[in-house]
Residue frames as a rotation matrix with the C-alpha (Angstrom) as fourth column:
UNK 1
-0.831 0.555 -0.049 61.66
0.427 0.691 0.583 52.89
0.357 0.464 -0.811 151.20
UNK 2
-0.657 0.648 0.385 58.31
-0.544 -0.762 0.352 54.58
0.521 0.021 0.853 151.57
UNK 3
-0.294 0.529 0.796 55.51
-0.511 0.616 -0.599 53.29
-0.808 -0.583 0.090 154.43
UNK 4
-0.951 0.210 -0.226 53.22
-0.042 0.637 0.770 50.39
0.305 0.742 -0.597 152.63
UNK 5
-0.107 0.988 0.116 49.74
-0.578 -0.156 0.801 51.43
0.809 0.018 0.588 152.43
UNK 6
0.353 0.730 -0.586 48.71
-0.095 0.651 0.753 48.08
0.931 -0.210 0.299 153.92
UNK 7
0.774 -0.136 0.619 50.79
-0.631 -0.070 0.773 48.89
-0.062 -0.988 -0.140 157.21
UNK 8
0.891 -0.374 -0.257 53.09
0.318 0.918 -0.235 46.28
0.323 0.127 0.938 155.93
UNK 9
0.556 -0.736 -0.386 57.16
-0.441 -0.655 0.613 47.41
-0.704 -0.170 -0.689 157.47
UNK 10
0.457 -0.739 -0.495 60.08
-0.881 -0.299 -0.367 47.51
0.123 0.604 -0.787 155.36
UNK 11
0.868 -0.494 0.059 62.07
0.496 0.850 -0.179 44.14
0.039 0.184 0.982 154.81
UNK 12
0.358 -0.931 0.074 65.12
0.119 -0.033 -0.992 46.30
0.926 0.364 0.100 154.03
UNK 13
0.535 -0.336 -0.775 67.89
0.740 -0.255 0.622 47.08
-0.407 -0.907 0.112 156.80
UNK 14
-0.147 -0.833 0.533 69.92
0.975 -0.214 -0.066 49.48
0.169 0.510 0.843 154.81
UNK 15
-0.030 0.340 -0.940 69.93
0.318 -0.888 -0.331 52.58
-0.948 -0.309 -0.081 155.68
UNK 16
0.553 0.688 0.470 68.16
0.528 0.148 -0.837 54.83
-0.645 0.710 -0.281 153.10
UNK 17
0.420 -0.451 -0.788 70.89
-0.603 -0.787 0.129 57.73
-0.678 0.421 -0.602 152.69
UNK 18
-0.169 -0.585 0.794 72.88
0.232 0.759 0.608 54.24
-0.958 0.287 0.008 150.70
UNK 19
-0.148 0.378 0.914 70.70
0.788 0.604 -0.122 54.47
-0.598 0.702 -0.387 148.28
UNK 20
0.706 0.420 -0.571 70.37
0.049 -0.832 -0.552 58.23
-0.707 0.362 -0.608 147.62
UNK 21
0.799 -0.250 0.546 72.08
0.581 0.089 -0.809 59.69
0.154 0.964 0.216 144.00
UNK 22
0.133 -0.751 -0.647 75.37
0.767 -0.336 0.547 61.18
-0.628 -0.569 0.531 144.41
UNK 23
0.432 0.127 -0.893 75.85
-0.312 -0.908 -0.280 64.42
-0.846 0.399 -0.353 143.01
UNK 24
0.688 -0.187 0.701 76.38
0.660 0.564 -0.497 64.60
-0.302 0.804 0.512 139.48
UNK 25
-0.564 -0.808 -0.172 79.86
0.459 -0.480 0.748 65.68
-0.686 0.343 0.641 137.82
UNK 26
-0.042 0.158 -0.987 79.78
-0.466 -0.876 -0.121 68.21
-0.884 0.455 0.111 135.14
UNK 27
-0.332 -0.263 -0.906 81.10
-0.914 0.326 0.241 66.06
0.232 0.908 -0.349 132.54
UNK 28
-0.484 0.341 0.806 78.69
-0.192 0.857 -0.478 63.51
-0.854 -0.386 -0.349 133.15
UNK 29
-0.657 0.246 -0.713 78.01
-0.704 0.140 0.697 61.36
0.271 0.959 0.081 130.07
UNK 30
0.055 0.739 -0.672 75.91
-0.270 0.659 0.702 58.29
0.961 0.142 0.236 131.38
UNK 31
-0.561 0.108 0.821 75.00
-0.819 0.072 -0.569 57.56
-0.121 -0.992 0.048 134.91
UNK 32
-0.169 0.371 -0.913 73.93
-0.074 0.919 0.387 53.18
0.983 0.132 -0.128 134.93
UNK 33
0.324 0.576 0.750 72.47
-0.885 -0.095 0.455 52.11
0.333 -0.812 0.479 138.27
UNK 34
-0.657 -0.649 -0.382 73.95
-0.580 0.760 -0.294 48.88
0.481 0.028 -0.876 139.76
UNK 35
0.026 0.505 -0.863 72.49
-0.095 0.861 0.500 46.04
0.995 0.069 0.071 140.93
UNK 36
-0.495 -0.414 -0.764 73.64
0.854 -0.070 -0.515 46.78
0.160 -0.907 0.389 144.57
UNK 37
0.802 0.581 -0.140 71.85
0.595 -0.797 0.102 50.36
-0.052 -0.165 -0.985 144.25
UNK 38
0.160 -0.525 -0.836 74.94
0.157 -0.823 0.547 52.24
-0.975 -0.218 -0.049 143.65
UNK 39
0.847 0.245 -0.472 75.97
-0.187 -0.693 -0.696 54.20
-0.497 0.678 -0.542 140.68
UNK 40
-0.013 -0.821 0.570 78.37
0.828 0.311 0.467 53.93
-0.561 0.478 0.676 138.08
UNK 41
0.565 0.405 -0.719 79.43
-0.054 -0.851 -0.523 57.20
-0.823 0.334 -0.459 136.20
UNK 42
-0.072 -0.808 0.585 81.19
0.996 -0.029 0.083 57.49
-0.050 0.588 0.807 132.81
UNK 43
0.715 0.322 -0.620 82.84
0.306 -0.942 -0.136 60.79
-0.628 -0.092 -0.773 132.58
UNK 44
-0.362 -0.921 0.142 84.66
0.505 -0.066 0.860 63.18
-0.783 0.383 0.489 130.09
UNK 45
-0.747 -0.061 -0.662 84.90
-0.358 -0.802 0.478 65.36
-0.560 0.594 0.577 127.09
UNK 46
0.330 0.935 -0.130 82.07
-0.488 0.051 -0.871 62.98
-0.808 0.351 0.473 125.21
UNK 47
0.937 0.272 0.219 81.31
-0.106 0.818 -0.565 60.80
-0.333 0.506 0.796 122.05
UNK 48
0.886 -0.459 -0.068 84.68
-0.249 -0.346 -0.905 62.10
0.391 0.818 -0.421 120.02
UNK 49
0.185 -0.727 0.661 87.11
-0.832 -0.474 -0.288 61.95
0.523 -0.496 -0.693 122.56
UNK 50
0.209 -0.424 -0.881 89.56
0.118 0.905 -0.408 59.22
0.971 -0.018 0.239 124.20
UNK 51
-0.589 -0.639 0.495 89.27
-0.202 -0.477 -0.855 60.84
0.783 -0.604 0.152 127.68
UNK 52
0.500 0.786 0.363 86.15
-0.633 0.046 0.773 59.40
0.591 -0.616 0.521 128.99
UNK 53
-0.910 -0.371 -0.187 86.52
-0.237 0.833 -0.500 56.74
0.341 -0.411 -0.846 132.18
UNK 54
0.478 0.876 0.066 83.75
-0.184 0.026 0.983 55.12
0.859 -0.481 0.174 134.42
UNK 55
-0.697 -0.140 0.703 83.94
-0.518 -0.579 -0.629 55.42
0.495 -0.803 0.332 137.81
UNK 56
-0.027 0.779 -0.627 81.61
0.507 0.551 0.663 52.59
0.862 -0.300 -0.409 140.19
UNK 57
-0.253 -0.433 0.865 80.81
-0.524 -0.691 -0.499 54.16
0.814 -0.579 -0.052 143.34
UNK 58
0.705 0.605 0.370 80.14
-0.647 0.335 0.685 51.29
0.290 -0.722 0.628 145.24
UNK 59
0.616 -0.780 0.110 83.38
0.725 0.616 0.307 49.01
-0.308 -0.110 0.945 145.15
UNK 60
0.653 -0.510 -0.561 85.28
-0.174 -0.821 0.544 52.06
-0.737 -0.258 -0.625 143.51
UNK 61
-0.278 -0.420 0.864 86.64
0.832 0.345 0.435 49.61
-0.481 0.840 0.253 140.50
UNK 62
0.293 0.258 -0.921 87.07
-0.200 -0.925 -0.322 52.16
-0.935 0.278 -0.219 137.71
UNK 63
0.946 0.125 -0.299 88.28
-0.280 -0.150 -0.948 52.19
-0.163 0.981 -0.107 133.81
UNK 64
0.392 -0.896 -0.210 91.80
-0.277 -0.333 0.901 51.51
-0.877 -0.295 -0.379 132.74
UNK 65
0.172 -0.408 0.897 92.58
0.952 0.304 -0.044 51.86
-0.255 0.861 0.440 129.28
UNK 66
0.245 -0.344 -0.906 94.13
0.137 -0.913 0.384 55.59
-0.960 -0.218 -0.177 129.09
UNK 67
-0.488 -0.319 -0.812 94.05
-0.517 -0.644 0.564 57.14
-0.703 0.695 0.149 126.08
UNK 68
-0.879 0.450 0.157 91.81
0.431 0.608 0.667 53.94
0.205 0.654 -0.729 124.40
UNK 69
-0.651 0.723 -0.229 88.51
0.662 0.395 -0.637 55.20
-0.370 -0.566 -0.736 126.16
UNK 70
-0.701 0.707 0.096 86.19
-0.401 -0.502 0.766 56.80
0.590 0.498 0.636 123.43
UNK 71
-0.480 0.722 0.499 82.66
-0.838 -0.209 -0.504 56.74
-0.260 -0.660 0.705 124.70
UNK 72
0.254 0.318 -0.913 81.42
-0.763 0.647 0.013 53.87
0.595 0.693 0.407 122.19
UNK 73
-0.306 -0.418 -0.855 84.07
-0.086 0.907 -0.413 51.39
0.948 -0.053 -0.314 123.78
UNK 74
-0.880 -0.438 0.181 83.77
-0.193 -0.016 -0.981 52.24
0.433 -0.899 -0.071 127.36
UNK 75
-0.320 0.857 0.404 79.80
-0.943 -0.330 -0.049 52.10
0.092 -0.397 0.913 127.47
UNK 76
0.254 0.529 -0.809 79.50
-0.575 0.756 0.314 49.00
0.778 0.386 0.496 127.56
UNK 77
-0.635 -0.740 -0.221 82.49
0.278 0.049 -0.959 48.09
0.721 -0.671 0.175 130.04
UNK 78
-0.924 0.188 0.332 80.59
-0.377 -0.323 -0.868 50.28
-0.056 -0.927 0.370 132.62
UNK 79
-0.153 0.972 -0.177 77.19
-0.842 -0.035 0.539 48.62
0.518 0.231 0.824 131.70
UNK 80
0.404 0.164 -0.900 78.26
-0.175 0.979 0.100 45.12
0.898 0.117 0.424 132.24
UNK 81
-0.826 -0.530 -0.191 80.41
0.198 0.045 -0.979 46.09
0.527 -0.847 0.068 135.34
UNK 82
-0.532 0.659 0.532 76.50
-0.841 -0.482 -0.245 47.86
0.095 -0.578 0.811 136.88
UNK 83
0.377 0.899 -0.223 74.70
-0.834 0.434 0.342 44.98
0.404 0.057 0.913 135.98
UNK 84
-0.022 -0.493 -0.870 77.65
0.484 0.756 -0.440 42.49
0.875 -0.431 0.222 137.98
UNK 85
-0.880 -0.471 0.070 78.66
-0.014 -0.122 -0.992 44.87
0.476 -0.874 0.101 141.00
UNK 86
0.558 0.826 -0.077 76.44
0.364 -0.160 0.918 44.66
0.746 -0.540 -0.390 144.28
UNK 87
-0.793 -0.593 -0.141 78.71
0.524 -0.546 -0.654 47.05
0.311 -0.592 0.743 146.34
UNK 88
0.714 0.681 -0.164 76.36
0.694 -0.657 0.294 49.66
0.092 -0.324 -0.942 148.40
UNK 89
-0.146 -0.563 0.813 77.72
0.278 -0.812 -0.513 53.27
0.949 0.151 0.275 148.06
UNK 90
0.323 0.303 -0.897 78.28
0.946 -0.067 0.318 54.22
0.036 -0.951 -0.308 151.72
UNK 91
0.504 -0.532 0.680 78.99
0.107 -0.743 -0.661 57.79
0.857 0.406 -0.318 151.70
């Protein structure tokens, strides 16, 4: 959290590395931010393909429909799972 002009300190306790972006995979297709500050990733071959998953890095909860996950179905799954999980990614 950057200083506050007005001298004001930080409210947060978290340490800041929590919050930093974990490297991104190659086959990164959509990277959603969670409500907790960690990251959700959907990865894989892309729009055509039934190989994508997501991937939360804050609780670790992850896809599980093998061989169903086109990119269409799964974006949503990992949307609604960023905008529920408040895990903190501790590396």
């Amino acid at each position: 959290m950057p200083p506050d002009p007005r001298g004001h300190q930080p409210t947060s306790t978290a340490p800041l590395a929590a919050f930093a972006e974990p490297d991104r995979p190659k086959n990164l297709q959509i990277r959603f931010i969670t409500v907790g500050g960690s990251y959700v990733d959907v990865t894989g071959p892309g729009e055509h393909a039934d190989k994508n998953r997501w991937n939360c890095h804050g609780c670790g909860d992850s896809s599980d429909r093998p061989g169903e996950e086109f990119l269409f179905c799964i974006r949503p799954d990992a949307n609604n799972h960023a905008a529920n999980c408040r895990a903190i990614w501790l590396r």
